[in-house]
TIMI-224762 format. One record per residue: residue number from 1; x negated, y negated, z negated of N, C-alpha, C in turn. Coordinates in Angstrom, 2 decimals. Atoms other than C-alpha are relative to their C-alpha. Example, Ala and Ser with C-alpha at 12.3 -4.5 7.8 and 13.67 -1.06 7.14 Angstrom:
2
   seq      n_xx      n_yy      n_zz     ca_xx     ca_yy     ca_zz      c_xx      c_yy      c_zz
     1     -0.89      1.19      0.00    -12.30      4.50     -7.80     -0.90     -1.20      0.00
     2      0.82      1.19      0.06    -13.67      1.06     -7.14      0.77     -1.09     -0.73
***
This chain:
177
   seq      n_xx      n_yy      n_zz     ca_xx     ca_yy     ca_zz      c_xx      c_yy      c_zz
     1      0.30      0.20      1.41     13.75      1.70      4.72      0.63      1.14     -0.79
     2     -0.12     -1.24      0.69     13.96      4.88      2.33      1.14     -0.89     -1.20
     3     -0.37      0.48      0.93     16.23      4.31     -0.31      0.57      1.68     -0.92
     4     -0.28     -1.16      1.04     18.22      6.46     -3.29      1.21      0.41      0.58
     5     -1.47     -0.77     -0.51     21.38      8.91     -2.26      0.57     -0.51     -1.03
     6     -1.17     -0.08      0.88     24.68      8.36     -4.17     -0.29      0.91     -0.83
     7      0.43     -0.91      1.33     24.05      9.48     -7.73     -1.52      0.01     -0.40
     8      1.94     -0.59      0.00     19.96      9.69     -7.44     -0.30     -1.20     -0.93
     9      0.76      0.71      0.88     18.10      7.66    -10.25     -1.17      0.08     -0.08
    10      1.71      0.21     -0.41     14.32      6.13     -9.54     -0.22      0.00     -1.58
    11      0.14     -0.15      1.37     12.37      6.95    -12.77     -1.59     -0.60      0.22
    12      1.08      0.30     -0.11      9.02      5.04    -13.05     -0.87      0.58     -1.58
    13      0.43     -0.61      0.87      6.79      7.48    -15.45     -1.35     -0.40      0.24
    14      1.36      0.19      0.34      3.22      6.67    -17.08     -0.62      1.20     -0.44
    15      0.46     -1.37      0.80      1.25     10.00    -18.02     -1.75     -0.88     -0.13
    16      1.77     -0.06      0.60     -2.17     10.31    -19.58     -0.40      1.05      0.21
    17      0.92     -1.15     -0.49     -4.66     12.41    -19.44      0.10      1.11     -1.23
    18     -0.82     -1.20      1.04     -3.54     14.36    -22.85      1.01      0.53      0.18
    19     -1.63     -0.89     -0.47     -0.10     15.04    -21.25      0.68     -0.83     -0.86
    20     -1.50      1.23      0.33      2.04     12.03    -22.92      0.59     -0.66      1.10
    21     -0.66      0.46     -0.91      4.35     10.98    -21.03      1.02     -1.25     -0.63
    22     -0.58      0.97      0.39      6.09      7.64    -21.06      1.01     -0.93      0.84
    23     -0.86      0.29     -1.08      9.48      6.37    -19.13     -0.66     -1.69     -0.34
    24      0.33      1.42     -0.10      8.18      2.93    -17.76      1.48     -0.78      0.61
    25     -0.97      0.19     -0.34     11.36      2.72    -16.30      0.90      0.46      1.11
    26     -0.92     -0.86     -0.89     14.68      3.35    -14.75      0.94     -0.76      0.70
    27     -1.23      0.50     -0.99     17.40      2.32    -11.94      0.59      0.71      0.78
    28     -1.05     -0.40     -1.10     20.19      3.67     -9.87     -0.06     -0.60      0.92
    29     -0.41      0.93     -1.44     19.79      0.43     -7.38     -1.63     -0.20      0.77
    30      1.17      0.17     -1.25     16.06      1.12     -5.59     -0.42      0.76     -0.36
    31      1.18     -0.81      0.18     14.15      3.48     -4.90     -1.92     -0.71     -0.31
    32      1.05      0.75      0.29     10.80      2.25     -6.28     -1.55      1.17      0.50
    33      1.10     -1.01     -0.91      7.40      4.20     -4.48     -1.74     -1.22     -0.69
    34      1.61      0.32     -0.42      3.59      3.71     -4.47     -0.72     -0.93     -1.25
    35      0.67      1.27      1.12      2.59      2.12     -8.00     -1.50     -0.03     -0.19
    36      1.25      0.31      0.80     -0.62      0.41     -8.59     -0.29     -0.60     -0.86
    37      0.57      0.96      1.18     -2.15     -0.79    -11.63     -0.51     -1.33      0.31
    38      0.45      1.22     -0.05     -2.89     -4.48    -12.01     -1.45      0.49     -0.46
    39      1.31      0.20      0.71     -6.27     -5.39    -12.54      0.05      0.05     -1.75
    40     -0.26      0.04      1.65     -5.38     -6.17    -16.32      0.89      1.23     -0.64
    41     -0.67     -0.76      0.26     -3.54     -2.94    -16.73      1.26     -0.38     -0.47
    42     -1.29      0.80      0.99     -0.35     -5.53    -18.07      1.20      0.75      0.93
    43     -0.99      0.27     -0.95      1.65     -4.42    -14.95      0.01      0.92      1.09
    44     -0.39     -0.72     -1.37      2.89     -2.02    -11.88     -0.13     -0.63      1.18
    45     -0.63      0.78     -1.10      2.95     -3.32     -8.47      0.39      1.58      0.49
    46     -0.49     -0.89     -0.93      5.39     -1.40     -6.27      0.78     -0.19      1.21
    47     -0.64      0.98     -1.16      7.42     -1.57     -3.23      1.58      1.15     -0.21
    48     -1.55     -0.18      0.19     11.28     -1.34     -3.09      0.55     -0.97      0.89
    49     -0.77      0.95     -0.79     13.47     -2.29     -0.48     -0.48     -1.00      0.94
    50      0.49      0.93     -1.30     11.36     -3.36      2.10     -1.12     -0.97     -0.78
    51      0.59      0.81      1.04      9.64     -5.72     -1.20     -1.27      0.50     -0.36
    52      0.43      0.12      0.76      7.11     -5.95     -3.11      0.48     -0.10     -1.65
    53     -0.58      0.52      1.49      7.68     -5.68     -7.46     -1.12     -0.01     -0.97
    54      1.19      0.00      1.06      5.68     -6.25    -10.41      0.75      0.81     -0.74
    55     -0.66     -0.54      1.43      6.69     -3.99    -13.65     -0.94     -0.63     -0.52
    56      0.38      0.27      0.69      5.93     -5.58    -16.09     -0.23      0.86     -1.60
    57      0.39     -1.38      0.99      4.55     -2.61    -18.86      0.46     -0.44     -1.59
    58     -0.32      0.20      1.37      4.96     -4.67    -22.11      1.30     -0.40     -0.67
    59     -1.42      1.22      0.39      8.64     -5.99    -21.63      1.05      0.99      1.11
    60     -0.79     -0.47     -1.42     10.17     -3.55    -18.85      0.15     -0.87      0.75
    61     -0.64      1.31     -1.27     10.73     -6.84    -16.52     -0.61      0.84      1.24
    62      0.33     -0.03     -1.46     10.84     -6.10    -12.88      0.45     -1.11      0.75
    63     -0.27      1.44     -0.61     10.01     -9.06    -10.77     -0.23      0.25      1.31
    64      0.62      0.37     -1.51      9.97     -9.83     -6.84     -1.50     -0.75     -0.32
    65      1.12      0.18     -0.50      6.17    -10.33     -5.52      0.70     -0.71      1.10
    66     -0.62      0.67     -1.14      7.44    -13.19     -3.42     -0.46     -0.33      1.46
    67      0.67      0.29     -1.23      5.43    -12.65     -0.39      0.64     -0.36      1.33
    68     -0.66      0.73     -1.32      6.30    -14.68      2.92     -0.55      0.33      1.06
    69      1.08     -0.58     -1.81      5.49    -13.97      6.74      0.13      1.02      0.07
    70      0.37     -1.57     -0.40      5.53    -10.43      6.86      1.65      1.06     -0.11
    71     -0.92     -0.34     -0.01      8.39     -8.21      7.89      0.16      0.64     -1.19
    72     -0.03     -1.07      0.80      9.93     -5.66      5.74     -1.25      1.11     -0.44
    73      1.15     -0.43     -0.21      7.55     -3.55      4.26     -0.23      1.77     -0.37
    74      0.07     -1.20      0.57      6.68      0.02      3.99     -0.95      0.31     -1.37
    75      0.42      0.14      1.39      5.27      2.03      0.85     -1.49      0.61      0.17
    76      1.54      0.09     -0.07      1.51      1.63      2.03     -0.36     -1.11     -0.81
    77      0.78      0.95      0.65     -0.54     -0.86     -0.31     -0.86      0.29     -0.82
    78      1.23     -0.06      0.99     -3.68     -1.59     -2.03     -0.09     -1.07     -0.70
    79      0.40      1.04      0.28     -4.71     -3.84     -4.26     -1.28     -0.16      0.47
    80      1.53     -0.07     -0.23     -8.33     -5.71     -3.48     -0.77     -0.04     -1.25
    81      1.11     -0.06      0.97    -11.04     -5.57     -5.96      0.15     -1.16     -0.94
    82      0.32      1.77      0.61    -10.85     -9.47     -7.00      1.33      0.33     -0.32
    83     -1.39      0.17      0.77     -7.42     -8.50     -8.81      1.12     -1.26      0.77
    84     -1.08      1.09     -0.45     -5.67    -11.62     -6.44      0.70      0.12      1.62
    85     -0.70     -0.46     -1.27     -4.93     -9.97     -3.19      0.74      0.97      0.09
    86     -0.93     -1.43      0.21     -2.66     -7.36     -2.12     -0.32      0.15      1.70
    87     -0.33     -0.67     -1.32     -2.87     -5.61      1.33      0.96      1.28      0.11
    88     -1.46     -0.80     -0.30      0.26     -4.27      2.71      0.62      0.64      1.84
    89     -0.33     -0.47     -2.00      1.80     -1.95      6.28      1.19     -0.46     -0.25
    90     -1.42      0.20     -0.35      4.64     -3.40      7.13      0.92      1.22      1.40
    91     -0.80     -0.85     -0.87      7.45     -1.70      9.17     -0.05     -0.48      1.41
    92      0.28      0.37     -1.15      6.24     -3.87     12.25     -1.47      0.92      0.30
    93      1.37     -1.02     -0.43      2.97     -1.28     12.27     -0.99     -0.58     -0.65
    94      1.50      0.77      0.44      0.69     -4.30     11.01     -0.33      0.39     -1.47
    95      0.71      0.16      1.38     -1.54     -4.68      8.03      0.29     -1.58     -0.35
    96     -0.02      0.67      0.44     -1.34     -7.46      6.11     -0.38     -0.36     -1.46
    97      0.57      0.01      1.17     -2.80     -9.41      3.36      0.26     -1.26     -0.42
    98     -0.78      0.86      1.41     -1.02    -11.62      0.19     -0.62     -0.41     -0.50
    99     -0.06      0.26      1.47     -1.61    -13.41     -2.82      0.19      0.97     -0.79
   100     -0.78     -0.61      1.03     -0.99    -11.07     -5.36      1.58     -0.71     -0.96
   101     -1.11      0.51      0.64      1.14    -13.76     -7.19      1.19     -0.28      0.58
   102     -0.48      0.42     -1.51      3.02    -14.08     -3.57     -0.28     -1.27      0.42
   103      1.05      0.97     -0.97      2.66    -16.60     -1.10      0.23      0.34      1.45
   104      0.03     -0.23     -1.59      1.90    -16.22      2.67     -0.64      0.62      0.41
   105      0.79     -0.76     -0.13      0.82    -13.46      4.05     -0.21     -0.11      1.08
   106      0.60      0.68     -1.16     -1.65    -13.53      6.82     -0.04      1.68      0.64
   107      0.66     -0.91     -0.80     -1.76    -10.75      9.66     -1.59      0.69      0.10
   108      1.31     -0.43     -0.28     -5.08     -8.60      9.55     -0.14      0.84      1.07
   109      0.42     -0.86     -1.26     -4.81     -5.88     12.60      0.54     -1.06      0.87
   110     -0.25     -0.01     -0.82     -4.40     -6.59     15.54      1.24      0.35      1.32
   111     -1.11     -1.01     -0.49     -2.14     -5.56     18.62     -0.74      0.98      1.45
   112      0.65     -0.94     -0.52     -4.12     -2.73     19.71      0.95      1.72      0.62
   113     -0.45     -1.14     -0.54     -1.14     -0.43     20.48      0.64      0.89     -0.35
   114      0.09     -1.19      1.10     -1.22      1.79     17.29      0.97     -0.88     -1.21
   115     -0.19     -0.07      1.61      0.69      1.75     14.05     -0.89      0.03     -0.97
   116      1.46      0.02      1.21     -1.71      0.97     11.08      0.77      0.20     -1.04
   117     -0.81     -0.38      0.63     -0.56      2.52      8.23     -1.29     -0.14     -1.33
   118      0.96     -0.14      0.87     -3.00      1.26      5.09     -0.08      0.82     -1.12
   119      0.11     -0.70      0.97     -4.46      3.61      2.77     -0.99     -0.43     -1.10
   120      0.99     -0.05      0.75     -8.03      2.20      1.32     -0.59     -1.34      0.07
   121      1.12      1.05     -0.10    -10.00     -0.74      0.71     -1.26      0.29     -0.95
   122      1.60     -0.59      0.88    -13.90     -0.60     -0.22      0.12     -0.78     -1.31
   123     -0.03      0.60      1.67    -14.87     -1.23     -3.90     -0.40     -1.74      0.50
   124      0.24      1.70     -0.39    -16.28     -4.95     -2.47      0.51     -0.73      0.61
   125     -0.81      0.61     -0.67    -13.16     -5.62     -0.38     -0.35     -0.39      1.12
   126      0.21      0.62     -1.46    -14.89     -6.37      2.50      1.04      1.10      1.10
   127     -0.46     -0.40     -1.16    -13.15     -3.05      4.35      1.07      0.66     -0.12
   128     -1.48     -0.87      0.17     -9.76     -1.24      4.94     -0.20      0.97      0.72
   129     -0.03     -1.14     -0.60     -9.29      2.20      5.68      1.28      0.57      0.44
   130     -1.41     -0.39     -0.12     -5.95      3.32      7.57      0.17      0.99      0.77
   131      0.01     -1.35     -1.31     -4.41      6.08      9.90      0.64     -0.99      0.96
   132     -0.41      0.78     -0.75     -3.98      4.66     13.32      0.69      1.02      0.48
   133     -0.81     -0.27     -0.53     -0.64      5.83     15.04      0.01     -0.49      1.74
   134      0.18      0.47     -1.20     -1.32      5.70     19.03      1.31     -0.49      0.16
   135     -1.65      0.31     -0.64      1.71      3.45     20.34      1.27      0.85     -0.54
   136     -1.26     -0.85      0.51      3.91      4.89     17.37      0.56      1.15      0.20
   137     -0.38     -1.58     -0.89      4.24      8.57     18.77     -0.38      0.15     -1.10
   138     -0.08     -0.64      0.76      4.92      9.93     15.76     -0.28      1.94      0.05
   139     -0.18     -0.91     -0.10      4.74     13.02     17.12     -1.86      0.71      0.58
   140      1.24     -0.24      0.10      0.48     12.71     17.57     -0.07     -0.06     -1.19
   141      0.52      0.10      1.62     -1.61     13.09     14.85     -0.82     -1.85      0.06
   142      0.93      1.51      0.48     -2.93      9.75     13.13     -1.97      0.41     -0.37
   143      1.27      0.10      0.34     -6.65      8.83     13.04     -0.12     -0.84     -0.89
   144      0.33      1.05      1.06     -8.70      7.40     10.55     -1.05     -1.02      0.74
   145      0.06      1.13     -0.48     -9.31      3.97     11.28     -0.97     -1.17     -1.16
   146      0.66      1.46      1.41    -11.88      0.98      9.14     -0.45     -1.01      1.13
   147      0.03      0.98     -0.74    -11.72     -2.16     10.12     -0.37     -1.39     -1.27
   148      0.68      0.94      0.71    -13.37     -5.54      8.26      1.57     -0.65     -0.54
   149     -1.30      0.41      0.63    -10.38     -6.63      5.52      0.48     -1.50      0.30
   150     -0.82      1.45     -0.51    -10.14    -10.12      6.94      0.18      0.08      1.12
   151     -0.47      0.22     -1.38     -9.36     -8.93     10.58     -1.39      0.39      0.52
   152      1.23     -0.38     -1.33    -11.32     -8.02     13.66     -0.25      1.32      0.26
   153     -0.27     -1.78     -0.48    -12.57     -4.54     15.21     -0.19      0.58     -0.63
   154      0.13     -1.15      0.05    -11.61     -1.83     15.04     -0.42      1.11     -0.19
   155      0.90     -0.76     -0.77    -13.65      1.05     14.53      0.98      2.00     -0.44
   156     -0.81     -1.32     -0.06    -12.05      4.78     15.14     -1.01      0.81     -0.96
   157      1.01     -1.05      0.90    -13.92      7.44     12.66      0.36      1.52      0.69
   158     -0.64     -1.73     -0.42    -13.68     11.23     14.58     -0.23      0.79     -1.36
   159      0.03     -0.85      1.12    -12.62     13.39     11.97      0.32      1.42     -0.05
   160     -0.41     -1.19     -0.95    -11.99     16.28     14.48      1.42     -0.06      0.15
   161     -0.96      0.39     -0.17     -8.98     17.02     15.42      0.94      0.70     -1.37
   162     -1.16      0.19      1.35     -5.16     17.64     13.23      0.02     -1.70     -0.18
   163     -0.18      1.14      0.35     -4.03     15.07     11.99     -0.60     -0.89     -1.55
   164      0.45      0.20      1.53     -5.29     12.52      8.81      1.37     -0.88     -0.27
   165     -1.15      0.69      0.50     -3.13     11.12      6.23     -0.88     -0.18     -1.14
   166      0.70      0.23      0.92     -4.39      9.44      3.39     -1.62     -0.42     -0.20
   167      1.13      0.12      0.69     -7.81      8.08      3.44     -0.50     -0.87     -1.01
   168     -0.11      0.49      1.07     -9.19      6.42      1.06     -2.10     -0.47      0.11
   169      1.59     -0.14      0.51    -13.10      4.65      0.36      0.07      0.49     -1.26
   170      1.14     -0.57      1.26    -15.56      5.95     -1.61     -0.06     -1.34     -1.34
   171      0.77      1.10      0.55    -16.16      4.25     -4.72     -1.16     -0.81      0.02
   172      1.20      0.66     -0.91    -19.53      3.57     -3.44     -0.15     -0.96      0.77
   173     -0.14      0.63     -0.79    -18.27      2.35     -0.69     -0.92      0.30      0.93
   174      0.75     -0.59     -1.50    -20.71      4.24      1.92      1.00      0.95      0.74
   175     -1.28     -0.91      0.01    -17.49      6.06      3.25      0.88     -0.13     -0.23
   176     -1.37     -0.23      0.68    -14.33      7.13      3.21      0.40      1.72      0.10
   177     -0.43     -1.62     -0.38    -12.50     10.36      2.64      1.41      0.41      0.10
***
């Protein structure tokens, strides 16, 4: 789990597209990573400390996302389309998928071997896009990986070789890139 050095201060900043900039907020005690917008724009989700957090934009509040079942978690996540799910990689390799409001989260990969490390879900939520890690050998390159967002196979995408990081669907949703 990443965290802040002695002395280091997490700064959660909002910019626009004119160049304003706006401190959403600040702490000395977590490093805070990977923010997405709520559906309603009211709110941050991020991950800290293995967690899940909401910022709350109109009040500074930062709250635990009380999600259950799922180990610690790394700072992979998406929200789904329907504003009430969250899919998350945990530090056990899996995918997984929440409540947004928390709750119990249910396993979606498999144990195929690989580290799944989520990057994308389609605009209609039906699919996730991740880099698969052969048997954690960090030291291969990751493939890109889509697999149906409630579980089941697999399918590998050749994207030649090197390694991928980051994919992501299409808004379309015929694709990913």
């Amino acid at each position: 789990m990443r965290g802040l050095s002695p002395g280091q201060q997490c700064e959660v900043w909002i910019a626009s597209a004119t160049g304003a900039l706006d401190l959403a907020y600040s702490t000395g005690n977590m490093l805070l990573e990977a923010p997405n917008w709520s559906l309603d724009g009211s709110s941050l989700i991020l991950n800290g400390d293995g967690k899940l957090w909401r910022l709350g934009l109109a009040d500074g509040s930062l709250a635990e996302v009380p999600v259950t079942g799922v180990p610690a978690l790394n700072n992979d996540h998406v929200l789904a389309p329907d504003g009430k799910t969250i899919y998350v990689s945990a530090d056990d390799g899996h995918i997984y998928r929440a409540p947004l409001a928390g709750g119990p989260a249910t396993r979606v990969t498999g144990d195929d071997g690989s580290f799944h490390f989520l990057h994308g879900v389609s605009p209609d939520g039906s699919e996730l896009a991740y880099v698969g890690i052969e048997a954690g050998d960090f030291t291969r390159p990751g493939r890109l990986v889509t697999m149906p967002s409630d579980g089941g196979a697999a399918a590998a995408v050749d994207v030649g070789p090197g390694h991928c990081d980051g994919p992501s669907t299409r808004p379309t949703g015929n694709g990913c890139t």
